[in-house]
C-alpha positions as CSV (number, residue, x, y, z in Angstrom):
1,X,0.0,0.0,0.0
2,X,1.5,3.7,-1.0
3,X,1.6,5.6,2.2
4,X,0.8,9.3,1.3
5,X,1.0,12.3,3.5
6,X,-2.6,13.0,3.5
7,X,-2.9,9.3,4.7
8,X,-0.9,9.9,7.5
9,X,-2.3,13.1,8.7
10,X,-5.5,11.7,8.3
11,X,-4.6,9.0,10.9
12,X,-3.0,11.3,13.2
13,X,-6.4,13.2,13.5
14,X,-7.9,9.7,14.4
15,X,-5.7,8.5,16.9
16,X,-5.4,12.3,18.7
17,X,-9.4,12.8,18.4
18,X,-8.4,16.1,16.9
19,X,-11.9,18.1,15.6
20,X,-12.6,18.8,12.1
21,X,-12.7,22.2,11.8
22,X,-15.9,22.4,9.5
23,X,-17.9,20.4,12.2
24,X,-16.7,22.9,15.2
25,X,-17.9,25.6,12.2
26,X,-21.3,24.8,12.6
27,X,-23.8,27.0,14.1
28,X,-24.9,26.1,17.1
29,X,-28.7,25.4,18.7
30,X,-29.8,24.2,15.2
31,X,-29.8,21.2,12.8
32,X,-27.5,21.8,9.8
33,X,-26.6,19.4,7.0
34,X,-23.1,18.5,5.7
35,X,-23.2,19.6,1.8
36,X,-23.0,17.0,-0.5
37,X,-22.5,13.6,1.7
38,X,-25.1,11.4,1.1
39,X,-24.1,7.9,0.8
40,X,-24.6,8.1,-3.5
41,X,-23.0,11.7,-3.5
42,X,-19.7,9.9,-2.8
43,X,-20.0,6.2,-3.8
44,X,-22.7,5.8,-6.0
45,X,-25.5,3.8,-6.2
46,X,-25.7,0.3,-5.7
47,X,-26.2,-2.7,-8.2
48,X,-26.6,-6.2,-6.3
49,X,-24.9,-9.3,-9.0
50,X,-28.1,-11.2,-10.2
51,X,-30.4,-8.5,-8.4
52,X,-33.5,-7.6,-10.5
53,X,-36.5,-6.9,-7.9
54,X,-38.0,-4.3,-5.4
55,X,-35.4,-5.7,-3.0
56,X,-32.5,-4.4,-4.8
57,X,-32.8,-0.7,-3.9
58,X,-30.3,1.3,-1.6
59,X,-32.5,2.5,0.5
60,X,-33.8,-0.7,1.9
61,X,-30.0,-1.1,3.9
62,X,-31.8,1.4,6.3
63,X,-35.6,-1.4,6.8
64,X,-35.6,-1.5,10.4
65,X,-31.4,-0.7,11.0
66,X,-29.4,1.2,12.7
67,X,-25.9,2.7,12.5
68,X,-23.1,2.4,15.4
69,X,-20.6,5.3,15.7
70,X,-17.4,4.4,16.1
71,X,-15.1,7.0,18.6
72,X,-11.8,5.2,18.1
73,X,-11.9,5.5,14.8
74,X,-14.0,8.7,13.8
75,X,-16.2,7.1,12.2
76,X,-20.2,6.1,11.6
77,X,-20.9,2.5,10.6
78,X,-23.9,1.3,8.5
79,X,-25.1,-2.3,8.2
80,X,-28.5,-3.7,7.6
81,X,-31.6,-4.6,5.4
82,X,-33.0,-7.9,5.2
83,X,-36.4,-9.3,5.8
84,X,-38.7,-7.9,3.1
85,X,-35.8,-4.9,2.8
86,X,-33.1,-5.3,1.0
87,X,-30.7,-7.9,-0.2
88,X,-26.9,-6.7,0.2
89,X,-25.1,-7.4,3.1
90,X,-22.3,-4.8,2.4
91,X,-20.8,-1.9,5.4
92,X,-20.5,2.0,4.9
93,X,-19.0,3.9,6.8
94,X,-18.9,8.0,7.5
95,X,-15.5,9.0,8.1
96,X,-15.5,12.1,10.2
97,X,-12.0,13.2,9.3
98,X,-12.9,14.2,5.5
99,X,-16.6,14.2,5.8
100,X,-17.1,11.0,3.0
101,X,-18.7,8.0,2.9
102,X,-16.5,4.6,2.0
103,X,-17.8,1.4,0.8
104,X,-16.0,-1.1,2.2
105,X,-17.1,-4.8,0.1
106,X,-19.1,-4.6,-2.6
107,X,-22.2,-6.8,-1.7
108,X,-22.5,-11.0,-2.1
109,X,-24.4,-11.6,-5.3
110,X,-28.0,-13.4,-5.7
111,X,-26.3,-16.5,-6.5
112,X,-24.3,-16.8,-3.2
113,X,-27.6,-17.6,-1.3
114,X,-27.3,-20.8,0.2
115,X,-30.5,-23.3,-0.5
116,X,-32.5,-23.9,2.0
117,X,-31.4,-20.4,3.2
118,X,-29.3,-20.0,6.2
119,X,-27.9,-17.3,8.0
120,X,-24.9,-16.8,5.3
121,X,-23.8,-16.6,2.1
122,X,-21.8,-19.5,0.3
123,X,-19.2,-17.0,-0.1
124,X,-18.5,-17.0,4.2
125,X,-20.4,-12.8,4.5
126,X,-23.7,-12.8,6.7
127,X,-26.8,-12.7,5.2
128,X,-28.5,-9.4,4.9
129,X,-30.9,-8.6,8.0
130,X,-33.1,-6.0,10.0
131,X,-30.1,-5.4,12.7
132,X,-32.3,-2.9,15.0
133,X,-29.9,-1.7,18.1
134,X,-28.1,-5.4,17.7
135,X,-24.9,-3.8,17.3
136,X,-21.8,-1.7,18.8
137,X,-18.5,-1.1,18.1
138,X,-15.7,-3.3,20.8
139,X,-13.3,-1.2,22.3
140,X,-10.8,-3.5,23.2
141,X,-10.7,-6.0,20.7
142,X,-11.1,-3.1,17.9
143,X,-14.1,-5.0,15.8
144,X,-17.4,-3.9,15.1
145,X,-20.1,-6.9,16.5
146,X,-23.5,-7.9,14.8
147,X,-25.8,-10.0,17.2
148,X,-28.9,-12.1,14.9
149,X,-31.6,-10.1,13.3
150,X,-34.7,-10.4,10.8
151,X,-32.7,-12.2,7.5
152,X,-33.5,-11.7,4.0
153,X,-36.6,-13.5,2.8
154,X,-35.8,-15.8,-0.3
155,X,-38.5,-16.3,-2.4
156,X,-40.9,-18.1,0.1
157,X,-37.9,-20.2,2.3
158,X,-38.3,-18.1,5.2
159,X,-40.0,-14.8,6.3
160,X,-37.2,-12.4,8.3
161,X,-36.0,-15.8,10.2
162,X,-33.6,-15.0,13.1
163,X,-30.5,-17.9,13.9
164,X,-29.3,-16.1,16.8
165,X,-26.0,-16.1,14.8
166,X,-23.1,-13.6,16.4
167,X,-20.6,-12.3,14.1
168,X,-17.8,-9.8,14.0
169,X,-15.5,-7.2,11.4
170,X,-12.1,-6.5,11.2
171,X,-12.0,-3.2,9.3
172,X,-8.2,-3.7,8.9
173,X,-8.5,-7.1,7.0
174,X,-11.7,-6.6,6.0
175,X,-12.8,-9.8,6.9
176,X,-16.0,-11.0,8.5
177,X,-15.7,-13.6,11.4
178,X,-18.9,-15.9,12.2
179,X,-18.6,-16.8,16.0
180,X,-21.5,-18.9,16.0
181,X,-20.7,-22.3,16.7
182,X,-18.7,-20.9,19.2
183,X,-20.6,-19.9,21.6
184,X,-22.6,-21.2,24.6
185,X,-25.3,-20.5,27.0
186,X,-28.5,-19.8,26.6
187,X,-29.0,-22.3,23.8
188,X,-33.0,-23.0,25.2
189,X,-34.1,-19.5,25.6
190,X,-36.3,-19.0,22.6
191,X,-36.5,-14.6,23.1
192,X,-32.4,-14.9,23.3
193,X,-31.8,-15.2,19.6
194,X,-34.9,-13.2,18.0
195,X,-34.9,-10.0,16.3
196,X,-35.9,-6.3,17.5
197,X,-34.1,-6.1,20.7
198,X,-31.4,-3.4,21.8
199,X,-28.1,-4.3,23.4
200,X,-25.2,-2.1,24.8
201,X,-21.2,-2.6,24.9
202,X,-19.5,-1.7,28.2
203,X,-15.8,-1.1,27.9
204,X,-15.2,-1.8,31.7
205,X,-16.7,-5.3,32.0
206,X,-15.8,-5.4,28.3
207,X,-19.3,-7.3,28.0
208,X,-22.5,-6.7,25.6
209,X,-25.7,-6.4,27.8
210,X,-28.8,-7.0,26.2
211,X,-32.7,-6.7,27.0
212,X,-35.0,-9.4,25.1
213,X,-37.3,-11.3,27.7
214,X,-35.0,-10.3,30.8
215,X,-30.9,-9.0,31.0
216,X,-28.3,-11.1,29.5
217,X,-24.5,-10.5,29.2
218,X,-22.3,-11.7,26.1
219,X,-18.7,-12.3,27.5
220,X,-16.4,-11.7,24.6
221,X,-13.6,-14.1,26.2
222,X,-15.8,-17.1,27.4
223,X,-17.7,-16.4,24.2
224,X,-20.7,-17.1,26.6
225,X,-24.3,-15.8,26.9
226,X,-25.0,-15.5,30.6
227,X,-28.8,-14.4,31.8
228,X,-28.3,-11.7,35.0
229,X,-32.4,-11.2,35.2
230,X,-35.6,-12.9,34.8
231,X,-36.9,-9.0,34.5
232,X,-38.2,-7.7,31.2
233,X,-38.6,-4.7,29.5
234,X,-41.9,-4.8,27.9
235,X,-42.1,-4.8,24.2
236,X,-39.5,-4.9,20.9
237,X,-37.7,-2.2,18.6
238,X,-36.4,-0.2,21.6
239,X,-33.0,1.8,21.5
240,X,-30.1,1.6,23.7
241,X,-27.4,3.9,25.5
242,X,-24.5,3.7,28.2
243,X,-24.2,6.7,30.5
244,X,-20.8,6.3,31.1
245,X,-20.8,8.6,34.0
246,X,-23.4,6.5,36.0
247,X,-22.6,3.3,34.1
248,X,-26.2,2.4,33.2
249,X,-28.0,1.5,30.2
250,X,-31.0,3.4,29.7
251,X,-33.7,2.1,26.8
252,X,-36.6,3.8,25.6
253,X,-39.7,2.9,23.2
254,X,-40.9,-0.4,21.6
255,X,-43.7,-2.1,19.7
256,X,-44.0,-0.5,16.8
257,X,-45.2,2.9,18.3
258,X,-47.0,1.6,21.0
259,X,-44.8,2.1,24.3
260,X,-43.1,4.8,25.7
261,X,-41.0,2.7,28.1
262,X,-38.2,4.3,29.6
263,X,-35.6,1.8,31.9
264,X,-32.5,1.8,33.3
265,X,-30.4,-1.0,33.9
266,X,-27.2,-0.4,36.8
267,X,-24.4,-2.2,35.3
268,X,-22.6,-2.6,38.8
269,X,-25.9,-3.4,41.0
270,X,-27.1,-5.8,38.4
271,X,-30.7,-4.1,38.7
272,X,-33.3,-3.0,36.1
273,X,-36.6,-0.2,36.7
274,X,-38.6,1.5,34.6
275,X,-38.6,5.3,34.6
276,X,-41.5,7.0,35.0
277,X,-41.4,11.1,34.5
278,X,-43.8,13.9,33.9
279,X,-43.5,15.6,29.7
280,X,-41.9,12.4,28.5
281,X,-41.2,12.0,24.4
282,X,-44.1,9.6,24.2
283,X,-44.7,6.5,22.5
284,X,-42.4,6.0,19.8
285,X,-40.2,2.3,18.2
286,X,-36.7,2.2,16.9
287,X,-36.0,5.7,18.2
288,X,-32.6,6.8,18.3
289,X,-31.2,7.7,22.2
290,X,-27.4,8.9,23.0
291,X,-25.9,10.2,25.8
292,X,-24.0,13.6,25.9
293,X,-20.9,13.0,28.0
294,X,-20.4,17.4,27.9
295,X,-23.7,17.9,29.5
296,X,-24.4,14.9,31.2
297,X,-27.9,14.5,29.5
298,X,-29.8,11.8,27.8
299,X,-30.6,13.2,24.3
300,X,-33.4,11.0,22.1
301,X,-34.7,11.9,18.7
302,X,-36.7,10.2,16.0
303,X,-38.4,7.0,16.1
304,X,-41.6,5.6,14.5
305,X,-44.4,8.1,15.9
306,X,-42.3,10.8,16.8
307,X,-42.3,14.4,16.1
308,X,-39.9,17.2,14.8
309,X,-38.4,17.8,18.0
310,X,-35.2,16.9,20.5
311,X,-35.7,15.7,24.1
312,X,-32.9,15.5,26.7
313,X,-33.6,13.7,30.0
314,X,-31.6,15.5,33.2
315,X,-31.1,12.4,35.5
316,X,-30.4,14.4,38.0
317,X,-33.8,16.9,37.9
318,X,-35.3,13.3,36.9
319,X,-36.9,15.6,34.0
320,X,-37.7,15.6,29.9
321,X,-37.8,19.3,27.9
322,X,-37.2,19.3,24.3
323,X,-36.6,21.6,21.8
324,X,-38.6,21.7,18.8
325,X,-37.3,22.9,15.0
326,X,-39.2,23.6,11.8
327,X,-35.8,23.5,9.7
328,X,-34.3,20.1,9.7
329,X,-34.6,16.0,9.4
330,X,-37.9,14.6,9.1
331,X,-38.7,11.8,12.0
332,X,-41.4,9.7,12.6
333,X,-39.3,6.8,10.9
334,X,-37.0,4.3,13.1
335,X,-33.6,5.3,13.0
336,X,-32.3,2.8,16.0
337,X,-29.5,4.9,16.7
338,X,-28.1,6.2,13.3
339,X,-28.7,9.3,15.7
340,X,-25.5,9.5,18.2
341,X,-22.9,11.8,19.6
342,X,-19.6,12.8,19.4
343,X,-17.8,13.8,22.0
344,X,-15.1,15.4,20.1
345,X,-17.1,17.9,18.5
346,X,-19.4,17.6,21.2
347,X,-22.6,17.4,18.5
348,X,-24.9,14.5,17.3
349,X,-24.8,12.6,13.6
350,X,-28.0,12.1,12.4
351,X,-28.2,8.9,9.1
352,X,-31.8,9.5,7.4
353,X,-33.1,6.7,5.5
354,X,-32.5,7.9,2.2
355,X,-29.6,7.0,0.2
356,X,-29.8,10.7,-1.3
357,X,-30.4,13.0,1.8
358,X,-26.6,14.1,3.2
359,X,-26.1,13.7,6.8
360,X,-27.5,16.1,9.1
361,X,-25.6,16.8,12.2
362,X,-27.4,18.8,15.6
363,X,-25.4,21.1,17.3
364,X,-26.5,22.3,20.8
365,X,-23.9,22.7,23.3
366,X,-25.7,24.1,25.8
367,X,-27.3,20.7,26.1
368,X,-30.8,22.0,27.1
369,X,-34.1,23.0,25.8
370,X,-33.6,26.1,27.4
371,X,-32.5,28.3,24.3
372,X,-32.6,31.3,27.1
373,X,-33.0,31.8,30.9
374,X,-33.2,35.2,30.3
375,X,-37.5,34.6,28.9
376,X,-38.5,31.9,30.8
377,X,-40.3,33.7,33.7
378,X,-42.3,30.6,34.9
379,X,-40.6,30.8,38.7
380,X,-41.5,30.7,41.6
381,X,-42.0,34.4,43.8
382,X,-41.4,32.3,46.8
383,X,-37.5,31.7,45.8
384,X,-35.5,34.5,46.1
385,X,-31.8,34.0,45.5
386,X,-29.1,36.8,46.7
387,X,-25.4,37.4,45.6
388,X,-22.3,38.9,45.8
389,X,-19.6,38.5,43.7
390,X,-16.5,36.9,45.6
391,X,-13.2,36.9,43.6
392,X,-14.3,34.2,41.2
393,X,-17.3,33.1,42.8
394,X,-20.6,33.9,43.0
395,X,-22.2,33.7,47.0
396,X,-25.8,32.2,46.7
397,X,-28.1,31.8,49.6
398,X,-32.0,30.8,49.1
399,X,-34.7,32.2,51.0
400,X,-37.9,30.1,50.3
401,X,-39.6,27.0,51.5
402,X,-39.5,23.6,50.0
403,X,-40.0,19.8,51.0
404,X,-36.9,18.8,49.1
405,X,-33.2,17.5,50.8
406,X,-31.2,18.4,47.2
407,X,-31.4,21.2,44.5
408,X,-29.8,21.5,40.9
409,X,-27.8,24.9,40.8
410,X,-27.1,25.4,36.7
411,X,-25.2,28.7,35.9
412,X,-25.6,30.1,32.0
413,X,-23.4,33.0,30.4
414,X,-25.4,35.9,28.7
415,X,-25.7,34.0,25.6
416,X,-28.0,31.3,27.6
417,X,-24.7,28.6,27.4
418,X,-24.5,26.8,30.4
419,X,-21.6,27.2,32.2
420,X,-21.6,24.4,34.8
421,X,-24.0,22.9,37.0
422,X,-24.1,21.9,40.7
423,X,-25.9,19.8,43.2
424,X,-26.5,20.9,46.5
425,X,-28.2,20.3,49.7
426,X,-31.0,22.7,50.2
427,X,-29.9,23.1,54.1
428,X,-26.5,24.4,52.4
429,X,-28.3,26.3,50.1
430,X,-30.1,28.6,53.1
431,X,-26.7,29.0,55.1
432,X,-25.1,30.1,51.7
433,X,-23.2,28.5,49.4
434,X,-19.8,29.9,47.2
435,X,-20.3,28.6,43.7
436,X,-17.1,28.8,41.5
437,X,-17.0,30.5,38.3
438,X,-14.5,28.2,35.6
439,X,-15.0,30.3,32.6
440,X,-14.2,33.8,32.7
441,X,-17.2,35.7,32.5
442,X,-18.5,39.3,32.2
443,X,-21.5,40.8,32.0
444,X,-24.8,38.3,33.1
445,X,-24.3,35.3,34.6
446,X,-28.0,33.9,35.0
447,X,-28.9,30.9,37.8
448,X,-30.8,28.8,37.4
449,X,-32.0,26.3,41.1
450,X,-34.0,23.6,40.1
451,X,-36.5,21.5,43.0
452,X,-38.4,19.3,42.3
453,X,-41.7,21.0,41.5
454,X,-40.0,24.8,41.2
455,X,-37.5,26.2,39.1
456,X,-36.6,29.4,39.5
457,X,-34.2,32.0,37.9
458,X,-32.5,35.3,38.8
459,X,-29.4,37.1,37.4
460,X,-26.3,38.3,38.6
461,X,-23.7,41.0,36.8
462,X,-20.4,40.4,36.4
463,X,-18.0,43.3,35.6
């Protein structure tokens, strides 16, 4: 292989996580659209060998599938299809350093399905499928992982069957790996192996946890399936996310529209509950859910039922606001996480499911609803908050009356960006408390102390 220059800058910016400069670029609080980067913008169309019928077209690779973004390596990863969707089992990936698409295989043809069908190709590739949230990218062994799904229908053999087969790829070689035969445990549970479940890779157990008819844990070593809990999340085509600050896995939505489920499941306390909240998102399936490691806030957007807006759950307010847009991607269509974030530009990658639409990227860094404190009068006259400002602090003391032990204290700059947020106890709070200012600041610094029924806000200038 020539080694250019360009190559190896390009792989510098990988390995360093250095930003692209036209994603930081991007105005912020809105949806914008990266010119020109739809998946045929950059590779072209697709022609499956010995393909001639409705399930030949592009756009089918997106029937019920999601995406996996890739942090290591900069980079989004597309796989799916199958069922009554789509015959080619090929990967594409969004490379964040030059904003393209790549192809990596070029699809098995017709003639490599096996007969009576299995789960793969004669020529070694899977079989096409639905892959819902049945995917992530492994940290530590540096492979992308596909868990079962709904296969490609072949002419009356089988409708979307599911073999519970694992599989995993090598982007260096290129090569697919089936794991199958491999593996062991849970070989009588019939929910184990069937499609339109959600799953979620946790780089400190270095296990996959996933949520059909209770909790089971894939060890990547052992190549073993282990079941943790008899407990259930009700319904399918639910989405999946780590909160790596809390290290849970929080899953939202199913059945087709029907549910608006919201659970957690505590990685260390091996313990699943559902969520319930006031202004929740809804029902919605195959939405797409990420977690915003700047902000510390569950984001979720799209899915089957949804509406043109963005929700972000505070865990620690135990609250849902979203912001709604008239400008940007259409929804109400399962995306199963070809929505995600990137915590080097600190901004979300959005994959619609059309082969000609670029890619649409949301840029909030604020991570709230709130556009700006500064017209949200809906507080409280009972909480008054007084300061003084103390070299680089800001004294706050609450006068006020509440039932609550703990409070949220968020401060925003002028421009309604939050600053950083606190968590105090309330009996502090009414003593006085010196909150520390880490960005320099001038001008309005507004505060924002969240209970659990009130939030109230008041200003402070900075000179």
């Amino acid at each position: 292989m020539k080694v250019t220059l360009s190559f190896i800058i390009s792989t510098l910016l990988i390995l360093a996580e250095i930003p692209n400069p036209s994603l930081l670029a991007l105005p912020d609080g809105q949806w914008s659209q990266i010119p020109k980067s739809s998946i045929v913008d950059d590779v072209g169309d697709m022609q499956i060998e010995g393909c001639h019928d409705s399930y030949c077209d592009l756009n089918g690779i997106f029937d019920y599938s999601g995406g996996v973004f890739d942090q290591s390596h900069h980079r989004f990863i597309i796989y799916g299809g199958g069922h009554y969707g789509y015959y080619g089992n090929q990967i594409y990936t969004f490379e964040l350093d030059n904003l393209t698409w790549k192809l990596w295989y070029q699809p098995s043809p017709i003639s490599a399905f096996i007969t009576p069908p299995t789960y793969k190709f004669s020529d070694g590739k899977p079989v096409s499928r639905h892959t819902y949230d049945q995917m992530d990218y492994i940290d530590h062994l540096d492979l992308f992982f596909q868990y079962s799904g709904a296969t490609a229908e072949w002419y009356g053999y089988h409708n979307g069957a599911s073999f519970g087969d694992l599989w995993t790829f090598d982007f260096k070689s290129v090569t697919w790996k089936d794991h199958t035969s491999e593996v062991t445990g849970g070989e009588n549970d019939y929910y184990l192996s069937q499609p339109g479940f959600s799953g979620e890779y946790d780089p400190k157990t270095k296990k996959f946890y996933y949520f059909p008819h209770g909790v089971w844990s894939y060890d990547f070593t052992a190549k073993h399936w282990t079941k943790l809990l008899d407990k259930s999340i009700p319904g399918i085509e639910r989405s999946s996310v780590l909160d790596t600050k809390r290290r849970k896995i929080f899953t939202y939505g199913g059945d087709y529209g029907g549910e608006a489920t919201f659970s957690e499941y505590d990685i260390d306390k091996n313990t699943l509950s559902t969520i319930s909240t006031s202004s929740e998102p809804g029902p919605r399936s195959g939405a797409g859910i990420a977690y915003d490691e700047a902000n510390d806030l569950i984001v979720l957007f799209g899915g089957k039922d949804s509406q043109k807006s963005v929700w972000y759950y505070d865990y620690d307010t135990k609250k849902w606001s979203q912001t709604t847009y008239s400008n940007g991607p259409q929804t109400n269509t399962r995306n199963y996480n070809r929505f995600a974030y990137d915590r080097t530009h600190n901004l979300f990658f959005y994959i619609h499911r059309n082969k000609n639409e670029s890619v649409w990227v949301w840029k909030n860094t604020m991570g709230s609803a709130i556009v700006n404190p500064q017209i949200n009068n809906n507080y409280s006259q009972q909480v008054v908050a007084h300061f003084k400002k103390i070299s680089n602090s800001i004294w706050l003391s609450y006068k006020g009356n509440t039932r609550d032990n703990k409070c949220v204290i968020t401060l925003f700059n002028g421009a309604g960006k939050r600053l950083d947020r606190f968590i105090t106890k309330v009996s502090q709070l009414q003593k006085g408390v010196s909150i520390p200012i880490k960005q320099s600041a001038q001008g309005i610094i507004f505060v924002q102390i969240h209970f659990s029924n009130i939030t109230a806000f008041d200003k402070v200038f900075i000179y």
